[in-house]
C-alpha positions in Angstrom: -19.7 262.9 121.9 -23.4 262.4 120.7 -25.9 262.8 123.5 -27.9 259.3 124.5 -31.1 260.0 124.8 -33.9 257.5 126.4 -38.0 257.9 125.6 -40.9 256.1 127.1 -42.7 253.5 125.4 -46.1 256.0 125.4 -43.5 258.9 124.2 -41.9 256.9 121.3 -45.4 255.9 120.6 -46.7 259.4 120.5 -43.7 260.7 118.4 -44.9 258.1 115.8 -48.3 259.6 115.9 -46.8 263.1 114.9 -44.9 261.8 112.0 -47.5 260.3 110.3 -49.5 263.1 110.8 -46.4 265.3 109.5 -45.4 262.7 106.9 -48.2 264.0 104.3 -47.2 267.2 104.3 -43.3 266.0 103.8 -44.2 263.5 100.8 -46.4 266.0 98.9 -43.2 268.6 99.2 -41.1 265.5 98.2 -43.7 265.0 95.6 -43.6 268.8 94.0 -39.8 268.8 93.6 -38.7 265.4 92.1 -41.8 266.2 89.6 -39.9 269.6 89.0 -36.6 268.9 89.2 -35.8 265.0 89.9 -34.4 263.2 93.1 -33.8 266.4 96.2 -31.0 267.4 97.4 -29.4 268.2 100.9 -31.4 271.4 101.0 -34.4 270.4 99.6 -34.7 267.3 101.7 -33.9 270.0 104.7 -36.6 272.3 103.9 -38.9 269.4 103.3 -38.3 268.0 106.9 -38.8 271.7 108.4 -42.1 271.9 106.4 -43.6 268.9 107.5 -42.2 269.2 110.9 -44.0 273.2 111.3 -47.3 271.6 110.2 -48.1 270.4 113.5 -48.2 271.3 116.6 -45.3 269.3 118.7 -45.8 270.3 122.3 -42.4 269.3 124.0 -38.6 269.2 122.8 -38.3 265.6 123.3 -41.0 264.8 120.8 -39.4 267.4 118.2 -36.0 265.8 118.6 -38.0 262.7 118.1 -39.7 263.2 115.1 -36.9 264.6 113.6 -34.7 261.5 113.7 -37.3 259.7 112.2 -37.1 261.9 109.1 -33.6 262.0 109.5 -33.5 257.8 108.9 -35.8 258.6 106.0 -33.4 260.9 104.3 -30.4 258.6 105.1 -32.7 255.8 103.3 -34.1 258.2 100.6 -30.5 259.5 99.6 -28.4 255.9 99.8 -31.7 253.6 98.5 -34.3 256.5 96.7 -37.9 257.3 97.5 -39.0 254.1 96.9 -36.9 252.0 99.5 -37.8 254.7 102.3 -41.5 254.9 101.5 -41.3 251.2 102.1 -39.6 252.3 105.5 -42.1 254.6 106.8 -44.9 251.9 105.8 -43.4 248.7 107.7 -42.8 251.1 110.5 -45.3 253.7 110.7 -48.1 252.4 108.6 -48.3 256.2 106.7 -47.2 257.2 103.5 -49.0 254.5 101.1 -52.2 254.0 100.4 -54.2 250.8 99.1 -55.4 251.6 95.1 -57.8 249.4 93.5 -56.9 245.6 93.4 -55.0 245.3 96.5 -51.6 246.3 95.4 -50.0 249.3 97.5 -48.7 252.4 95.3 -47.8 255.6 96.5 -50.2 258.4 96.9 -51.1 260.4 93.9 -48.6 263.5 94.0 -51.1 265.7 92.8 -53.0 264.9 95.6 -50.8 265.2 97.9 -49.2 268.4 96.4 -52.8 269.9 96.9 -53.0 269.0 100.2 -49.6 271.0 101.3 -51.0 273.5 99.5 -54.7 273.8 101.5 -52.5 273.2 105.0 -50.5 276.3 103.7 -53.6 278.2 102.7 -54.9 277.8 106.4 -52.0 278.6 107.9 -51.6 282.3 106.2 -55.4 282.2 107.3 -54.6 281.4 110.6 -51.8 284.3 110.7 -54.7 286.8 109.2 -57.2 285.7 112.1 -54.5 286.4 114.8 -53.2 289.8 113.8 -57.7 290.8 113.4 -57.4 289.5 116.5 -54.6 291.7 118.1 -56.3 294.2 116.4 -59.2 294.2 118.1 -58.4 293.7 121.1 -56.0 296.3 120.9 -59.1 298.6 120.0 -61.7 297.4 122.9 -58.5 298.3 125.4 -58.4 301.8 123.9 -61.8 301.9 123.7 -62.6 301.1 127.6 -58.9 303.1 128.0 -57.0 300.5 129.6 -53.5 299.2 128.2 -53.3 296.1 126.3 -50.9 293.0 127.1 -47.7 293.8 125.8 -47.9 290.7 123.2 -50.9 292.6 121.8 -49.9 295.8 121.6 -50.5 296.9 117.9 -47.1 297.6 115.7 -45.5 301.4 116.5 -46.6 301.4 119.9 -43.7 301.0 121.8 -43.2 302.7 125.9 -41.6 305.9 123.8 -44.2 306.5 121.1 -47.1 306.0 124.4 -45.2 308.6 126.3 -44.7 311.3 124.2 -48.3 310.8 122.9 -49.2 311.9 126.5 -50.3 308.3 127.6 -48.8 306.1 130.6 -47.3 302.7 129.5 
């Protein structure tokens, strides 16, 4: 039996907000493989989601669950209609996903632009990763440097309770 679930107004709402802020990041992935390899499969529709889902920051389980329903009814439509019909989804619903060119007329976003845009949110989150282990690493070095014990979560790699001990130092 499927579990019912029941979201606020301001939740559903906020949900919304995510996926159109995850929804570039899923239609540039889209983008890259139907350029490569034609219309996605289960996988590759899969891995799409996850991508665009990881690129940003959803606080609660609700609004995860949320958002991924909403790319779930955009691979049902996408796989039973094609991109076209469930691009036209997400902008009767959402609002994202086309943009107005020249003239009036809507057309989908340039998938070379969109391709490069995954690819800069990519570049800045192997950044990101870089910053945080300089990070761990230095304050790993100010605690041995004022000789107190860094928080276990920053503990540099090797340094387990075992390696402290037998190096003649207290956990």
């Amino acid at each position: 039996m499927e579990e019912e679930s029941w979201i606020t107004h301001e939740e559903y709402l906020a949900s919304a907000e995510l996926f159109r802020s995850a929804f570039p990041a899923f239609a540039a992935e889209v983008a890259r493989v139907e350029a490569m390899r034609g219309k996605l499969n289960e996988f590759q529709l899969s891995r799409a989601v996850t991508m665009a889902a990881d690129s940003v920051e959803i606080l609660g389980w609700n609004s995860r669950r949320t958002v991924l329903a909403i790319f779930d009814v955009y691979v049902e439509l996408y796989r039973g209609e094609g991109r076209e019909a469930a691009d036209r989804w997400v902008e009767a619903t959402f609002g994202a996903g086309l943009l107005l060119a020249s003239g009036g007329r809507q057309e989908q976003a340039d998938p070379g632009l969109l391709a490069r845009l995954a690819a800069v949110e990519e570049e800045i989150r192997g950044r990101e990763a870089e910053l945080l282990e300089l990070y761990r690493e230095l304050t790993r070095l100010k605690a041995e440097a004022s000789g107190t014990q860094p928080p276990d979560g920053l503990r540099g790699r090797g340094e387990d309770d075992g390696e402290l001990a037998a190096a003649g130092s207290k956990p």
